[in-house]
C-alpha positions as CSV (number, residue, x, y, z in Angstrom):
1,X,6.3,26.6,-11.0
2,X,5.9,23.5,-13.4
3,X,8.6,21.7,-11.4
4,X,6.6,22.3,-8.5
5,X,3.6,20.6,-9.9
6,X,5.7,17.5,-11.6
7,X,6.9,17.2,-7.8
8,X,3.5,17.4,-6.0
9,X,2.3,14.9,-8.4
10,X,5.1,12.4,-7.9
11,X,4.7,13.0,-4.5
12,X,1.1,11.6,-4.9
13,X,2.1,9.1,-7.0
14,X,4.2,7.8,-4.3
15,X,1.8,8.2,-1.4
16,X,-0.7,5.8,-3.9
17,X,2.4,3.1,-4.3
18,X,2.6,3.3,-0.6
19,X,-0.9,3.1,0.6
20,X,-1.0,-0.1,-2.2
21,X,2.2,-1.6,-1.2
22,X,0.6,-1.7,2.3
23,X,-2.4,-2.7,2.0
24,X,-1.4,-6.1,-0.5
25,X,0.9,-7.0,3.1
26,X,-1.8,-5.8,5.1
27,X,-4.3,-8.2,3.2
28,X,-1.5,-11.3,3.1
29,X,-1.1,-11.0,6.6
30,X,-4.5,-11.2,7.6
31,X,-5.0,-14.3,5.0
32,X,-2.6,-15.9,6.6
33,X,-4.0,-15.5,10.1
34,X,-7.5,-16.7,8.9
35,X,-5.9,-19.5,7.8
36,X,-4.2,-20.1,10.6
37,X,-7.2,-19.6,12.9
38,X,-8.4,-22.2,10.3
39,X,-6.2,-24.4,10.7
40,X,-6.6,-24.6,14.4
């Protein structure tokens, strides 16, 4: 039972990591198209 929890929670932990990971390239991207758009 306690290795399930440790696993849920790095589960979690990962799902976290991945939702950040993705939103700092989904944020860069964009920055880069404003300032493209800026640019322009």
């Amino acid at each position: 039972m306690g290795r399930d929890l440790t696993n849920d929670s790095r589960q979690t932990r990962n799902a976290k990591h991945c939702y950040y990971a993705c939103s700092l390239v989904i944020k860069s991207l964009c920055g880069r198209l404003v300032v493209a758009l800026f640019a322009a």
